[in-house]
C-alpha positions as CSV (number, residue, x, y, z in Angstrom):
1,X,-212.8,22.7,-26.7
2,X,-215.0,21.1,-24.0
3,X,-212.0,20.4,-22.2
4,X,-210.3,23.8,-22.2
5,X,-213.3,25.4,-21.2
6,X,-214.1,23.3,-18.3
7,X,-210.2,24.0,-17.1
8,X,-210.8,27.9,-17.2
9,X,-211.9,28.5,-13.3
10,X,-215.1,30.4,-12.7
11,X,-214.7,33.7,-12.1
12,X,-211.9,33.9,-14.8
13,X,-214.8,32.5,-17.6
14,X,-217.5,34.8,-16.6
15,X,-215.0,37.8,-16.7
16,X,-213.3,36.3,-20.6
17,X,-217.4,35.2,-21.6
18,X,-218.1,38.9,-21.1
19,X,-215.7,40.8,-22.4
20,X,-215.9,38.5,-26.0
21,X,-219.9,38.8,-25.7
22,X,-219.8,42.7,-25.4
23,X,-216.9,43.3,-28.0
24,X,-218.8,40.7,-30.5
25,X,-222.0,42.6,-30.2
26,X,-220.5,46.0,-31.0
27,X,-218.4,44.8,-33.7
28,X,-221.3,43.3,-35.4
29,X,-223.2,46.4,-34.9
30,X,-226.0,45.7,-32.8
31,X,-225.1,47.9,-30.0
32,X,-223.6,51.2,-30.5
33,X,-219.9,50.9,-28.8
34,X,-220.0,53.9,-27.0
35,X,-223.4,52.5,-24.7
36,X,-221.2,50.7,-22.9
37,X,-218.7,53.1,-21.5
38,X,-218.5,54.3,-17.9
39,X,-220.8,57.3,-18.0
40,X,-222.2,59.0,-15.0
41,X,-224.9,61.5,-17.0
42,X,-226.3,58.5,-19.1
43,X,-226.7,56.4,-16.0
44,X,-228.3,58.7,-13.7
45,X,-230.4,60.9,-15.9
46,X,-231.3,58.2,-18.4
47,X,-231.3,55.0,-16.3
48,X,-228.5,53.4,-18.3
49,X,-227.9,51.3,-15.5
50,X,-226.1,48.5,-17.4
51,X,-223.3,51.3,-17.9
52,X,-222.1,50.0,-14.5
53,X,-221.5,46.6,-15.7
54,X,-220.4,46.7,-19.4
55,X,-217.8,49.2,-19.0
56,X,-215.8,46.5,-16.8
57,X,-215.6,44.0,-19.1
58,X,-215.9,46.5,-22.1
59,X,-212.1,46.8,-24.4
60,X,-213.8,47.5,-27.7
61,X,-214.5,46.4,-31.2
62,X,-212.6,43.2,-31.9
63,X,-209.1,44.0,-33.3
64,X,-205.5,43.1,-32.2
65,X,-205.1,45.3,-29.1
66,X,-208.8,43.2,-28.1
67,X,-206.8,39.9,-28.5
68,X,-203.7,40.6,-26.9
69,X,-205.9,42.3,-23.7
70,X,-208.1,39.4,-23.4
71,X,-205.3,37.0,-24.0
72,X,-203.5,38.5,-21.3
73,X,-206.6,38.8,-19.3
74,X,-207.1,35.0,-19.6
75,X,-203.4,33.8,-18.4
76,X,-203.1,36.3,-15.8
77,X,-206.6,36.1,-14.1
78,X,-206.6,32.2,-14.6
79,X,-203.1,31.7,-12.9
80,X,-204.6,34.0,-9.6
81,X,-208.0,32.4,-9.4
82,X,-205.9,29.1,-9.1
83,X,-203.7,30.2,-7.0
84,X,-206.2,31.7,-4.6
85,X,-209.1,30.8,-2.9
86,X,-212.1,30.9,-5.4
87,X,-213.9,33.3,-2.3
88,X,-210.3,35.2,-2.2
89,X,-210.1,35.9,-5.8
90,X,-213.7,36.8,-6.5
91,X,-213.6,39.2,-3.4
92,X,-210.1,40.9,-4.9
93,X,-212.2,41.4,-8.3
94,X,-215.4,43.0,-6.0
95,X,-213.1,45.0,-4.2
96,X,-211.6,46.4,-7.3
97,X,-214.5,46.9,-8.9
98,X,-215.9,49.1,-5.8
99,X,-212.5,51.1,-6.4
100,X,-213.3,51.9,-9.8
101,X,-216.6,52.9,-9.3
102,X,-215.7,55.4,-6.6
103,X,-212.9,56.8,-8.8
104,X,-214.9,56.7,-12.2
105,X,-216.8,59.9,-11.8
106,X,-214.0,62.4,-9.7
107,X,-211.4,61.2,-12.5
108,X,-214.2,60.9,-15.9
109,X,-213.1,57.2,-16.5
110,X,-214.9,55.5,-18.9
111,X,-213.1,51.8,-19.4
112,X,-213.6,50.2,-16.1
113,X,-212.2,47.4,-18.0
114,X,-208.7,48.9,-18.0
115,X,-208.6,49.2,-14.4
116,X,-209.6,46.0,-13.6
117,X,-206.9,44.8,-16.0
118,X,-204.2,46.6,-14.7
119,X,-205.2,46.0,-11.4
120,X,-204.9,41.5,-12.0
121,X,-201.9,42.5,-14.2
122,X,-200.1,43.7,-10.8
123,X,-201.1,41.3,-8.3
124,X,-199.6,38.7,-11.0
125,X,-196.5,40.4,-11.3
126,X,-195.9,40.7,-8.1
127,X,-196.7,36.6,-7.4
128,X,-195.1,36.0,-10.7
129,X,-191.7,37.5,-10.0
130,X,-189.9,35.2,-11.8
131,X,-191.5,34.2,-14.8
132,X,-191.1,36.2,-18.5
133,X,-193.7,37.2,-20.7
134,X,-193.6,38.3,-24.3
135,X,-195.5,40.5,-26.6
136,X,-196.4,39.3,-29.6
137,X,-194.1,41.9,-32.0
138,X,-191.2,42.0,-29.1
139,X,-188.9,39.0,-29.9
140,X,-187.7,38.9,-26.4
141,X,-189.0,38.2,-23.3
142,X,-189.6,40.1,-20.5
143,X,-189.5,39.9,-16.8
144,X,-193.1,39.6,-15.5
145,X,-192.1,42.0,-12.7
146,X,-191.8,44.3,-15.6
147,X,-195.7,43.7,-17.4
148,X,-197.8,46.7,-15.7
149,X,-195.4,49.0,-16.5
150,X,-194.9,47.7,-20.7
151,X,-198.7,47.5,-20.9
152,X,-199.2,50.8,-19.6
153,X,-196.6,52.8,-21.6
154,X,-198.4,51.1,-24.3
155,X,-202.2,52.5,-23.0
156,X,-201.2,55.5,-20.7
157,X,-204.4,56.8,-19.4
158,X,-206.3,56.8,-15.8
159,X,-207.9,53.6,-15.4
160,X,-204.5,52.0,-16.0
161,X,-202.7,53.7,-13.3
162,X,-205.9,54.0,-10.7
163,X,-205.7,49.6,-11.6
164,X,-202.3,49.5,-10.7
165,X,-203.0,51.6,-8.0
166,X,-205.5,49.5,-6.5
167,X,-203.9,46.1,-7.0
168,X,-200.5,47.7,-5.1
169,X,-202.9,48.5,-2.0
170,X,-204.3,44.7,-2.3
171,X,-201.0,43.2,-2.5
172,X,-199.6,45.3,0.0
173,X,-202.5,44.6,2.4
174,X,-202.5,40.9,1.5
175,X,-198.7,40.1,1.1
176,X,-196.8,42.3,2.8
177,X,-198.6,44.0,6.2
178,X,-199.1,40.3,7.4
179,X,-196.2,39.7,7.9
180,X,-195.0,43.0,9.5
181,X,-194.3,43.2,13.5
182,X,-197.7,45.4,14.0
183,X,-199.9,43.4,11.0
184,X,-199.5,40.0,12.8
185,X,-202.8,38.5,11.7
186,X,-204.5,41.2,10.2
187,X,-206.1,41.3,6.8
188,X,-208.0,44.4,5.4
189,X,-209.5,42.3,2.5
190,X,-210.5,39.3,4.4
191,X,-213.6,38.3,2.2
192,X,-216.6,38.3,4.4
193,X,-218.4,34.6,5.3
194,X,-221.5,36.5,2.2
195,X,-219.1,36.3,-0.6
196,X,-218.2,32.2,0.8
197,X,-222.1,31.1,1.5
198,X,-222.8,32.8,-2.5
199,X,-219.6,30.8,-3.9
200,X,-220.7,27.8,-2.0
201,X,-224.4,27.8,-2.9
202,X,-223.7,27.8,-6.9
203,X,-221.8,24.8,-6.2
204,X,-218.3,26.8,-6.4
């Protein structure tokens, strides 16, 4: 176990540690589920702050649909963190995160968690072309290319498609306008020398 967990990169533990802390504190009943959604009036009339936070990493009680999220959460975020720069990948999940809080209150989301997700689930897809994937009651597997688009037939709401939306402009940004005629080296989600010195000074 020691060994496993030292494997799982940084920014992927943090993001897995949280999501199992909040969904193990709700299911137990020590925090009532619904204080940890996304929700504007809470958080500016009555200073629930920590609304910001815990709707990120928030997918609910434990059950099945928890497992298979975190699950997925776990091998896709993992395979990107170490297949990025630590700075890269941690500034993809801040920039993300700045999306969903701009879009939370015009569109009423309250999972952050879903968009963030959706949003990992569709930069790996898009670096993962050719691998397959499999859900756990589909006996056949399925193109990764294919995984934003299973996983949100199976939760069709906003956060999903504003996710999907967000990691398309990343990718597109990151992967694609590079390499364009008139992108020749530009990047729009270069991570600034703050987000290196902060990785750097934990010891990342």
């Amino acid at each position: 176990m020691e060994e496993l967990l030292r494997n799982i990169p940084p920014v992927t533990k943090v993001m897995i540690a949280s999501t199992i802390l909040l969904s193990a504190i709700t299911s137990m009943n020590f925090v009532n589920p619904r204080t940890m959604l996304f929700d504007m009036a809470f958080i500016k009339n009555k200073f629930q702050v920590w609304r910001v936070f815990t709707s990120l990493f928030y997918y609910g009680n434990f059950s099945v649909y928890t497992f298979i999220r975190v699950m997925l959460l776990y091998q896709n975020s993992r395979s990107l963190e170490q297949n990025m720069t630590r700075v890269d990948y941690l500034y993809f999940v801040i920039v993300t995160y700045m999306f969903l809080l701009l879009c939370a209150p015009i569109f009423h989301l309250r999972y952050l968690s879903d968009g963030l997700f959706m949003a990992i689930t569709y930069l790996y897809s898009k670096r993962n072309r050719y691998g397959r994937f499999h859900l756990m009651w589909i006996p056949i597997a399925i193109s990764t290319t294919y995984m934003p688009w299973v996983l949100l037939l199976l939760n069709f709401d906003s956060a999903s498609i504003i996710g999907i939306a967000i990691g398309h402009i990343y990718y597109f940004f990151e992967d694609i306008f590079p390499r364009l005629r008139s992108g020749i080296g530009f990047r729009l989600f270069k991570a600034p020398d703050t987000i290196e010195r902060l990785i750097h000074y934990f010891g990342g």
